[in-house]
C-alpha positions in Angstrom: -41.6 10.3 11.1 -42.5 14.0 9.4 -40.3 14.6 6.6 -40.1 15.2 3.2 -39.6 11.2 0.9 -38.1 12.4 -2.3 -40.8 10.4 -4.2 -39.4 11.8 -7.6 -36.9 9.0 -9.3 -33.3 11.0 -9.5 -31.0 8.8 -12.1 -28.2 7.2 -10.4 -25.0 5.0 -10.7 -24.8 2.4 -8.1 -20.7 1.6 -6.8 -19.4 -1.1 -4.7 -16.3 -0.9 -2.9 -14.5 -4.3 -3.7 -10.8 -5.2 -3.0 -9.9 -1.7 -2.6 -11.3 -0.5 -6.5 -15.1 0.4 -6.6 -17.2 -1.8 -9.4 -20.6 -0.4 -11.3 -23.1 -2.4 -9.9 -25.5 -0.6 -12.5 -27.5 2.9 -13.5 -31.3 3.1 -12.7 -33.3 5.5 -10.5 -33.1 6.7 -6.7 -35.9 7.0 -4.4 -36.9 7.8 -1.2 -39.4 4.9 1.1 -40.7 4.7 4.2 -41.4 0.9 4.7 -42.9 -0.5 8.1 -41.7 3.2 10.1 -38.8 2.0 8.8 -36.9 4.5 5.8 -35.0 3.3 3.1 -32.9 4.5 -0.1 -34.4 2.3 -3.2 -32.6 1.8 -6.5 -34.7 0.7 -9.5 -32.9 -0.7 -12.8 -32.9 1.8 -15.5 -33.5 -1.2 -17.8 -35.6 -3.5 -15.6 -38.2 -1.2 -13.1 -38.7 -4.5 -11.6 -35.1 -5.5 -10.5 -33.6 -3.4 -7.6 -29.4 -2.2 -7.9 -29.9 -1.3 -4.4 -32.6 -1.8 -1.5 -31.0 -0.2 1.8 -32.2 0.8 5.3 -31.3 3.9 6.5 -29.5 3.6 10.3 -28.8 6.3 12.7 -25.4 5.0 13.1 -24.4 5.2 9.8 -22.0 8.0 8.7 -23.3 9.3 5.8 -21.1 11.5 3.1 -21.8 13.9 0.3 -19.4 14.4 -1.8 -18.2 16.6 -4.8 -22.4 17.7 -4.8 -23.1 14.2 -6.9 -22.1 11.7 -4.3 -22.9 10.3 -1.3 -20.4 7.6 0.1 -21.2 5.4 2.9 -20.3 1.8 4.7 -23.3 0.3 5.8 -23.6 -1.9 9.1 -22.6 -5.4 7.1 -18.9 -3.8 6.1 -20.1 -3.4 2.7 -18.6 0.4 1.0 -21.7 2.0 -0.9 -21.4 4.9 -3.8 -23.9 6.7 -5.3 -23.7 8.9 -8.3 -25.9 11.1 -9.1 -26.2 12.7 -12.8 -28.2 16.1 -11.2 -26.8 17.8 -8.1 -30.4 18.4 -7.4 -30.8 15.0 -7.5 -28.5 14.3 -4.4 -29.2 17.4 -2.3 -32.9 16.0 -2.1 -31.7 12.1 -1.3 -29.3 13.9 0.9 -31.6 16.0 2.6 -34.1 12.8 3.3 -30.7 10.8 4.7 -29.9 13.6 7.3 -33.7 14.1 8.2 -34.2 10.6 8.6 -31.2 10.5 11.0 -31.7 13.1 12.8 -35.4 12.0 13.5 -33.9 8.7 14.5 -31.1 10.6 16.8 -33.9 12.6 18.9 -36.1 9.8 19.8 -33.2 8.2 21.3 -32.3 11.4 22.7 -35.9 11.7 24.7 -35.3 8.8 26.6 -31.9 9.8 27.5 -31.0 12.4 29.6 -27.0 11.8 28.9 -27.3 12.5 25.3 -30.1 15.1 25.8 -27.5 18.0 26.9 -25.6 17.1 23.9 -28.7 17.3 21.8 -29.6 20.6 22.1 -26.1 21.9 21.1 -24.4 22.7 24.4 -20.7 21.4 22.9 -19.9 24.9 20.8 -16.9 26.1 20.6 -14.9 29.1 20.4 -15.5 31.4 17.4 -12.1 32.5 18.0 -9.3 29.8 18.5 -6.2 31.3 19.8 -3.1 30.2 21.6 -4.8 30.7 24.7 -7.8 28.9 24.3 -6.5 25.5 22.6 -7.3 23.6 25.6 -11.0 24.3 25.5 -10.7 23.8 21.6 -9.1 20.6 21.9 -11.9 19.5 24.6 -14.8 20.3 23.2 -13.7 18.5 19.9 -12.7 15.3 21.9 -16.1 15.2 23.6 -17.8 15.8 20.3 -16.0 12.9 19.0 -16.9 10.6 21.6 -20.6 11.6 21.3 -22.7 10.7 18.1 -24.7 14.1 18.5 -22.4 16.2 19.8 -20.4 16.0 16.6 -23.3 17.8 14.2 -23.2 20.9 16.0 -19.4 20.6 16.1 -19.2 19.9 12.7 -21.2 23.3 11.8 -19.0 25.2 13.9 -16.2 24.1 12.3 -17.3 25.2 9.0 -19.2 28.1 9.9 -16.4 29.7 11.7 -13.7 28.7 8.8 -11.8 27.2 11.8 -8.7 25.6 9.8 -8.1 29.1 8.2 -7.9 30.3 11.9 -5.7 27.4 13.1 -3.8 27.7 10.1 -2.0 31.1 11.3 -1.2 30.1 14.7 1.4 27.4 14.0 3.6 30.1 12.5 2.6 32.2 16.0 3.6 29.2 18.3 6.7 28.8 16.0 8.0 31.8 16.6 7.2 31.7 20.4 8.8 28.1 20.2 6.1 26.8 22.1 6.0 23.1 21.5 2.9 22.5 24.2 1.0 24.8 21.8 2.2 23.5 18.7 1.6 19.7 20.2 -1.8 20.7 21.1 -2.3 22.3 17.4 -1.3 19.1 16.0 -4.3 16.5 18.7 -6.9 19.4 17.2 -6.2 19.2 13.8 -6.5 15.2 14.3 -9.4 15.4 15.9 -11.2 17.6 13.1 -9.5 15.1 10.6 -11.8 12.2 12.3 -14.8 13.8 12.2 -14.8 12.2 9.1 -16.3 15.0 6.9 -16.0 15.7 3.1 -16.7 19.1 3.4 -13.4 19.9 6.0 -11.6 17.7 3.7 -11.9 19.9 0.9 -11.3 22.5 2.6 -8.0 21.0 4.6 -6.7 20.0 0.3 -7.3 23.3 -0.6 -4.3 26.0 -2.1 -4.4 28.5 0.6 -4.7 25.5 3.8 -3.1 22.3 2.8 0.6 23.9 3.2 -1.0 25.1 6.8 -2.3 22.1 8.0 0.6 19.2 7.1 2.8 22.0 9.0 0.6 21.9 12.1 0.7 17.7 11.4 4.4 17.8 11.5 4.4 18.2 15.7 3.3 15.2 16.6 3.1 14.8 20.6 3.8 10.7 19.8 7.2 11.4 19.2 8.6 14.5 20.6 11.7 14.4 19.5 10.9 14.0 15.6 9.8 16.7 13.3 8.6 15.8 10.3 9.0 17.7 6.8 5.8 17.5 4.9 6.0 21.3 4.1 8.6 21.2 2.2 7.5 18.3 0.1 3.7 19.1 -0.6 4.8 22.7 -2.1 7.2 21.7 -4.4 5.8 22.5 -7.3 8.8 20.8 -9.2 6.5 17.7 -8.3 3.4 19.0 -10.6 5.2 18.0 -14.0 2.8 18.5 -17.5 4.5 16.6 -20.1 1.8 18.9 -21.9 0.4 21.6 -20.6 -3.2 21.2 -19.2 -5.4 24.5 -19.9 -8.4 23.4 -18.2 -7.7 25.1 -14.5 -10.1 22.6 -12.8 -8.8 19.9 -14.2 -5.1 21.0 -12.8 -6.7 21.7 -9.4 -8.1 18.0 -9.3 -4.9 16.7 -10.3 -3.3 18.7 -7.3 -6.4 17.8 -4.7 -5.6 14.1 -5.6 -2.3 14.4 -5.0 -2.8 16.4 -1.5 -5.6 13.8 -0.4 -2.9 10.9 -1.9 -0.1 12.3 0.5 -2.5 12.7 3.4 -3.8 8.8 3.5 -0.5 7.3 2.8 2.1 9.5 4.5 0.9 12.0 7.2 -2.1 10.4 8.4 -1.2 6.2 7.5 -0.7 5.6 11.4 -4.2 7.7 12.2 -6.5 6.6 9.9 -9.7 4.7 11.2 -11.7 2.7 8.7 -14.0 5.3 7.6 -11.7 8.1 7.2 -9.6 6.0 5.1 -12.3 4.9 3.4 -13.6 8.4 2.6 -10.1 9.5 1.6 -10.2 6.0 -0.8 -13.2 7.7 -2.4 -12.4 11.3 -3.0 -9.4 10.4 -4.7 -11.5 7.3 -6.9 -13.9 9.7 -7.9 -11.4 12.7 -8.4 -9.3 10.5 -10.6 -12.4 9.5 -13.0 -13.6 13.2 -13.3 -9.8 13.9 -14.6 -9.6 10.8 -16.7 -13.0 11.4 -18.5 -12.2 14.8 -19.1 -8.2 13.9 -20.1 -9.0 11.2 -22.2 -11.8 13.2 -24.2 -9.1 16.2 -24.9 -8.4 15.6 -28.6 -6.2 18.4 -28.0 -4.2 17.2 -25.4 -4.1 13.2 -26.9 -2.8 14.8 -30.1 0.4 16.7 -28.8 1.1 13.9 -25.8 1.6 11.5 -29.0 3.3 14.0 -30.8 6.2 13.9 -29.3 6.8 10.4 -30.3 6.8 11.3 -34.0 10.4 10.3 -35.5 12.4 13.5 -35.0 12.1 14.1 -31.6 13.2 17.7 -31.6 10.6 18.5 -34.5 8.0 16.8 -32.4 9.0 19.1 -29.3 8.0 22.4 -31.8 4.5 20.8 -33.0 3.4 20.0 -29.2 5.0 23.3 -28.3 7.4 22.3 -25.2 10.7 20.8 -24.7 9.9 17.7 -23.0 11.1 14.2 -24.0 9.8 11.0 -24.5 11.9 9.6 -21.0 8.7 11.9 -19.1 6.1 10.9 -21.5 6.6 7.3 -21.2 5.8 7.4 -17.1 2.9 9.8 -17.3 1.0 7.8 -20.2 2.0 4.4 -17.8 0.4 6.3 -14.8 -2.8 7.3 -17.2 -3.2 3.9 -18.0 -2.9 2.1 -14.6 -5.2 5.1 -12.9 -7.5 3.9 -15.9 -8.0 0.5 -13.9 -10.3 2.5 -12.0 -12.9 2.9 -14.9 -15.5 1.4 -16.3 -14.9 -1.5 -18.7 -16.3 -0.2 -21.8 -14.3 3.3 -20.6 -11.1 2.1 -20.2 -11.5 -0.1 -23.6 -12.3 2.9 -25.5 -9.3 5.0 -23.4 -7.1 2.0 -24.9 -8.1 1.8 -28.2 -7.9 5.8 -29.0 -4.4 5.7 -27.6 -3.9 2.6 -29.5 -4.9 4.4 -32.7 -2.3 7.4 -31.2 0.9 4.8 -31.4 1.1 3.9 -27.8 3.5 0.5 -28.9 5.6 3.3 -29.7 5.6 4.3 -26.6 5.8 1.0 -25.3 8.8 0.0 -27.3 10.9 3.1 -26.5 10.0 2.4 -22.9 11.3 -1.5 -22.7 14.5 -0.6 -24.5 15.4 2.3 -22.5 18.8 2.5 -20.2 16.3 3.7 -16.8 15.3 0.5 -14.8 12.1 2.9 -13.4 11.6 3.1 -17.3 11.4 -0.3 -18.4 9.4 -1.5 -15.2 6.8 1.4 -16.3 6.7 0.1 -19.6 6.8 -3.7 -18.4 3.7 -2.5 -16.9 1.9 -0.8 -19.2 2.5 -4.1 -22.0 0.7 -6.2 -18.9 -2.0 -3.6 -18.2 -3.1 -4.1 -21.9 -2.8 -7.5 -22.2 -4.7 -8.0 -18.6 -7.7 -5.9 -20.5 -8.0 -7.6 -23.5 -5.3 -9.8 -25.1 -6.9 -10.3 -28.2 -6.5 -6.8 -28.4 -3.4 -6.7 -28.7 -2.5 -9.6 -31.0 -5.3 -7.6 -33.2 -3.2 -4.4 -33.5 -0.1 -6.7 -34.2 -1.5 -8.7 -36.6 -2.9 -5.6 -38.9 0.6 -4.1 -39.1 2.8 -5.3 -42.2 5.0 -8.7 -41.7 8.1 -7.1 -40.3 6.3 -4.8 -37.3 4.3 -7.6 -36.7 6.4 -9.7 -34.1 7.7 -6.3 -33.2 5.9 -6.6 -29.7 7.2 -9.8 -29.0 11.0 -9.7 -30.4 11.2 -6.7 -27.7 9.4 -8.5 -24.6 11.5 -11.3 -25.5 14.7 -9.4 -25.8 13.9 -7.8 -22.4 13.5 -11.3 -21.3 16.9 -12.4 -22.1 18.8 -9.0 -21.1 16.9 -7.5 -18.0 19.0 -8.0 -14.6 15.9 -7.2 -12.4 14.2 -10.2 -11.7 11.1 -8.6 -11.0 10.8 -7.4 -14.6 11.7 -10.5 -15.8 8.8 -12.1 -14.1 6.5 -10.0 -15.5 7.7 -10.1 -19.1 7.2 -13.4 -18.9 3.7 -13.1 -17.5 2.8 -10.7 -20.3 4.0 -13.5 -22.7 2.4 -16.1 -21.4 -1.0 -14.4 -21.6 -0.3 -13.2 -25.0 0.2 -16.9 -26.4 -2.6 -18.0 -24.5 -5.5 -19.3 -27.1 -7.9 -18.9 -24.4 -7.0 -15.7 -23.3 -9.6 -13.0 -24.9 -11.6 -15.3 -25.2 -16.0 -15.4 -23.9 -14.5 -18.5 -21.4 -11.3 -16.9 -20.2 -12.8 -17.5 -16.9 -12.8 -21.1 -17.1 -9.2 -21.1 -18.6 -7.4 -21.9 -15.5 -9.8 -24.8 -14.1 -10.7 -25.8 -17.3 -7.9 -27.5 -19.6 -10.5 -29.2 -22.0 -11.8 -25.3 -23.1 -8.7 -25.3 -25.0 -9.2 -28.8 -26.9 -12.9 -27.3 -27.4 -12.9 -24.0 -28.5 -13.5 -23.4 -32.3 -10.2 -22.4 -34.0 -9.6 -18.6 -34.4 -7.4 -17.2 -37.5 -6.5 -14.3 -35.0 -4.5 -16.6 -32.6 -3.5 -19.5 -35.4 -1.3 -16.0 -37.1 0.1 -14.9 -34.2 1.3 -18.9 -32.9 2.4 -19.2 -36.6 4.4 -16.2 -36.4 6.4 -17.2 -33.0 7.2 -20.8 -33.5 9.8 -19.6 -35.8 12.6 -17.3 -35.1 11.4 -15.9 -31.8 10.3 -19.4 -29.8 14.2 -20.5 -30.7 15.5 -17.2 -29.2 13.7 -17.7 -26.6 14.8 -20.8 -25.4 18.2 -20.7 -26.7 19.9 -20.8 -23.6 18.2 -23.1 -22.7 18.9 -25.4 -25.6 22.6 -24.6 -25.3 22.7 -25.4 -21.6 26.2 -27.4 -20.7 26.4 -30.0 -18.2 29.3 -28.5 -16.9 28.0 -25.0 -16.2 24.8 -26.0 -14.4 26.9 -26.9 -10.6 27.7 -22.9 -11.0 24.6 -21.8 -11.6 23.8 -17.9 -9.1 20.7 -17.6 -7.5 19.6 -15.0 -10.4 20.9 -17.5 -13.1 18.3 -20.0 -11.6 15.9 -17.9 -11.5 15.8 -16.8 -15.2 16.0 -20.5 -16.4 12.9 -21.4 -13.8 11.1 -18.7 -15.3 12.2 -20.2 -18.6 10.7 -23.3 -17.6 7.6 -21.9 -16.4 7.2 -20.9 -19.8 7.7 -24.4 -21.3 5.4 -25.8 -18.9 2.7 -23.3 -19.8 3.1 -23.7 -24.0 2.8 -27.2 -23.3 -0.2 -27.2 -21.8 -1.5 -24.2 -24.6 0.2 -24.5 -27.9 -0.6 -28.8 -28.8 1.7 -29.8 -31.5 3.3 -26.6 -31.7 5.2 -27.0 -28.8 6.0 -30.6 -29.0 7.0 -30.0 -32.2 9.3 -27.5 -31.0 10.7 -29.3 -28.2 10.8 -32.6 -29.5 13.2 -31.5 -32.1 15.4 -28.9 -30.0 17.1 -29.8 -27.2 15.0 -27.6 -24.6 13.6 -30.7 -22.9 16.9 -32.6 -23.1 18.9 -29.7 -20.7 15.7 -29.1 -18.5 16.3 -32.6 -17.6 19.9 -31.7 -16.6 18.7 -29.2 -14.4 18.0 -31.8 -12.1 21.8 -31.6 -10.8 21.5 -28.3 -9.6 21.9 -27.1 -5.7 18.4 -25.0 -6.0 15.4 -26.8 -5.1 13.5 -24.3 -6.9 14.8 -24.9 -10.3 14.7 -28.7 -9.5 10.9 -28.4 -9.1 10.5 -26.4 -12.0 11.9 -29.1 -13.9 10.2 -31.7 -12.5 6.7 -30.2 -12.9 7.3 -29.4 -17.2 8.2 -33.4 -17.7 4.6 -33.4 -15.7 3.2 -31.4 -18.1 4.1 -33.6 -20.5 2.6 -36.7 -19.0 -0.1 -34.1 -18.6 -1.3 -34.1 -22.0 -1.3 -38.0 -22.3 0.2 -37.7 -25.9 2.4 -41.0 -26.9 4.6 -38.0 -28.4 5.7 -37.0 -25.4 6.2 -40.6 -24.0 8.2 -42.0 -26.0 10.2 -39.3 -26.1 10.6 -38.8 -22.1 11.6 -42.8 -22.2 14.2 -42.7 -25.3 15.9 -40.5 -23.6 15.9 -41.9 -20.7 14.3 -38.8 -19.2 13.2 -40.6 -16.0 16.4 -41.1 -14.6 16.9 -38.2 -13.3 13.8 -38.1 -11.7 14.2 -41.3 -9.9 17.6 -40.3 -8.7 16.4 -37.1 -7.2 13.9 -39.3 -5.2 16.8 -41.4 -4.2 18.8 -38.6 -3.3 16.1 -37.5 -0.9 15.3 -40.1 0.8 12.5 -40.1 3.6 12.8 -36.6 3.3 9.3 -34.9 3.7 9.2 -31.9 1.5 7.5 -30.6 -1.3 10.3 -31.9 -3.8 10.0 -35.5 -2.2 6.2 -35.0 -2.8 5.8 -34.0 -6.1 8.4 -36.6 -7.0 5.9 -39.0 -5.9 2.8 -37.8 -7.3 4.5 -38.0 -10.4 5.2 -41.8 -10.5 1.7 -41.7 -9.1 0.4 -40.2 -12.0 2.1 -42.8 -14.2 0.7 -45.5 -11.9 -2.9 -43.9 -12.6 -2.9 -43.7 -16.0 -1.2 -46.7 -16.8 1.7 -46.1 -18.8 3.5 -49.1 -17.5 2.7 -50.6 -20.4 4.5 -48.2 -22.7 7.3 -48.6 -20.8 7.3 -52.6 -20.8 7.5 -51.8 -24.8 10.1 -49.3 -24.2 12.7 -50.5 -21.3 14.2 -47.7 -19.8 17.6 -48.3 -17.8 16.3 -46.9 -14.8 
């Protein structure tokens, strides 16, 4: 092999593509290697020269991208989604350079032993500077032959850009409209598919940009798989109503990435969802990852623009639209911050933590608060979200921010998740209010072995008490945990035959909760339930018609054999607790369900542990 190995280490972020979100597998520095005639892109730690972020061989087959002039993207042959990020341009162009001789190399020994491969070798596909009506047939063939052939597509490729050849289709679809020529307009749409596929960055810019995108989903909208449908992307892609700034955004690139993301957004989910092959979806996945860091970074680093977005949350809202200087509301700020913040998903750990904290510091409960209360359902789900996005990054967080406000603000937070609780029709919301609580009153949550939280029950016996979380349990068991439950507690026999679907839902959700601050809170909770009458009525639920909510039920009094506290037995047996139980698995039968069998593994479990004994000392009816 004769080519130049960039020898000189170029500093570097390494990024794997995992579940759909790409994670920093480290920085250190990129190099060049030929190894056994073999080439290969090598990745040294920037802390330890001895370690190696990255060690990959360089294959012919391999479709290599540069992107945005710091990035080149690529899948290698095991499936796994590679990212590097440069911090020079210069940097890249010179690993890029190495990756495309390397390839090409590669491509033309295999192309002297073939005499197939040789014609398309030397650059015999080319096609027509000019693209006109007349000529889209030898258009669309010479791109279907280039994509067909691995070194046909190069030449093609070049073409392509050198002859601008989407701002030369672009014109002819309002030609062929006006001629009403559907075979041409058909045949506009297979080309512009075909140069879609060829899977390159470069046309992809292009395709997103001002003066082409409007162009190109117009020429999209005649697709020859279904004749008889048109569709409308035109009119939806330049309606600039869509581009809202809650403020307004004065750095112009920063508004062009916005609207490239966007374009690229629309393209991979709605005009090309049925046409996508895995790496064009996969390069798509990137240039909008990457696009929506760059605006992030710069966003979040806009004291500017942080100041007047919070602004308008200052107590008169109409003296909070002067100082940020425009007339929007609180009911558009609320979705935009929710967006910034679940876009932030996508950054680093230590980014995102200091994104959160700075808007933190900028009263974003505020927002938060405003957003649960408000009348909009779209509203309160964005807000729902938002509280769990927080929580899900760092609980402790949270309670911290809670906890250094004065007495009355301090169960602010969770008087309003709980209110939302008790109120909220959707079900969905509901579900994830009560996620978002149960994380928040988790000890273990926050903490260095959150990770072992859910396999690990004894982590929460173990771990050393923290004043942080003792406040914030000390603070709920009081007014809010009786709230909360009080439907619960005053439950009547009578109404639970007539219980709606959505009705058992909210009290299995309820009991989810139980079963949960059982297993998290120790005395606390028995305590609490011991002297209310929560576990009393959850035992009545047993009557109902839904399965679900029976099973719910059955698996909190499991909970409570769970924590093999004489508490709980003596309670479950005084009250004669287990009769229900038994007379579900009478009422079953020989059944074989998951009711029946959970039924059983709980007289199992009292088998096991032997708490026949405690019941010999306490006769139960049943």
């Amino acid at each position: 092999m004769s080519f130049e190995v960039p020898a000189i280490p170029r500093r570097v972020k390494v990024y794997e593509l995992l579940n759909e979100s790409w994670h920093d597998r480290g920085t250190g520095f990129c190099v060049g290697d030929i190894i056994s005639d073999d080439a290969y892109i090598l990745v040294k730690g920037e802390d330890d020269e001895e370690k190696y972020l990255l060690e990959t061989k360089i294959f012919k087959d391999v479709q290599y991208q540069k992107q945005q002039d710091t990035l080149i993207v690529w899948t290698d042959p095991d499936e796994t989604d590679l990212a590097l990020s440069f911090q020079e341009s210069d940097g890249c162009t010179a690993v890029w350079e190495f990756i495309t001789d390397v390839q090409r190399n590669l491509g033309l020994d295999d192309i002297a032993s073939d005499d197939i491969n040789d014609n398309f070798g030397s650059g015999s596909i080319a096609l027509p500077a000019e693209p006109t009506l007349t000529n889209l047939s030898e258009v669309e063939k010479c791109l279907t032959i280039a994509s067909h052939c691995q070194y046909g597509r190069g030449p093609v490729l070049r073409d392509l850009i050198e002859y601008d050849y989407i701002g030369k289709l672009v014109p002819l679809l309002a030609m062929a409209e006006d001629l009403e020529s559907i075979t041409d307009l058909h045949a506009l749409c297979r080309i512009m598919k075909l140069i879609i596929l060829m899977n390159d960055n470069t046309i992809m810019e292009q395709i997103v940009l001002e003066e082409y995108i409007v162009g190109v989903v117009g020429i999209l909208e005649y697709d020859p798989e279904f004749p008889s449908f048109k569709a409308n992307h035109r009119d939806y892609i330049s309606d600039e109503s869509r581009f809202k700034e809650v403020v307004p955004i004065s750095d112009e690139e920063v508004r062009n990435k916005i609207k490239y993301t966007f374009r690229l957004q629309y393209l991979k989910d709605v005009v090309l969802a049925r046409l996508l092959d895995d790496p064009t979806f996969s390069m798509l996945s990137s240039m909008i990852f990457f696009h929506q860091v760059a605006i992030l970074n710069n966003l979040q680093h806009n004291e500017e623009f942080i100041n007047a977005l919070f602004n308008i949350f200052d107590d008169d809202l109409n003296n909070a639209s002067q100082i940020s200087g425009n007339s929007q509301t609180p009911v558009i700020e609320a979705p935009f911050i929710h967006q910034f913040c679940l876009t932030a998903k996508n950054l680093q750990a230590s980014q995102r933590a200091s994104l959160y904290s700075n808007f933190i510091k900028k009263r974003l409960f505020a927002v938060i608060d405003f957003a649960l209360r408000d009348s909009s359902p779209s509203i309160r789900s964005s807000g729902t979200e938002l509280i769990l996005a927080l929580i899900d990054h760092d609980p402790s967080l949270v309670r911290n921010v809670v906890l250094e406000n004065d007495n009355q603000k301090q169960t602010a937070i969770v008087d309003t998740l709980i209110d939302i609780l008790l109120s909220e029709p959707d079900f969905g919301i509901t579900s994830q209010v009560a996620e978002a609580l149960q994380i928040l009153l988790d000890p273990t949550s926050g903490q260095p072995y959150d990770v072992f939280r859910k396999t690990s029950d004894f982590m929460v016996r173990q771990r050393a008490d923290d004043p942080e979380i003792e406040m914030f349990l000390d603070s709920f068991y009081g007014p809010p945990v009786e709230r909360l439950f009080r439907k619960l507690s005053d439950l009547q026999p009578e109404d639970i035959p007539t219980i709606s679907v959505a009705r058992a839902s909210f009290f299995s959700c309820l009991c989810e909760l139980v079963s949960a601050f059982i297993r998290l809170h120790g005395y606390r909770s028995r305590t609490f339930l011991i002297e209310s009458n929560v576990l009393l009525n959850i035992g009545k639920l047993f009557s109902s018609s839904h399965k679900s909510l029976r099973l719910v039920a059955l698996r909190c009094f499991r909970q409570c054999l769970g924590t093999n506290d004489e508490f709980y037995f003596r309670f479950l047996v005084k009250n004669k607790l287990f009769g229900p139980v038994v007379e579900l698995l009478a009422d079953l039968g020989d059944k074989n369900n998951l009711l029946s069998s959970a039924c059983l593994e709980f007289f199992e479990f009292i088998r096991s542990v032997r708490i026949s004994s405690l019941l010999t000392v306490h006769p139960s009816p049943c």
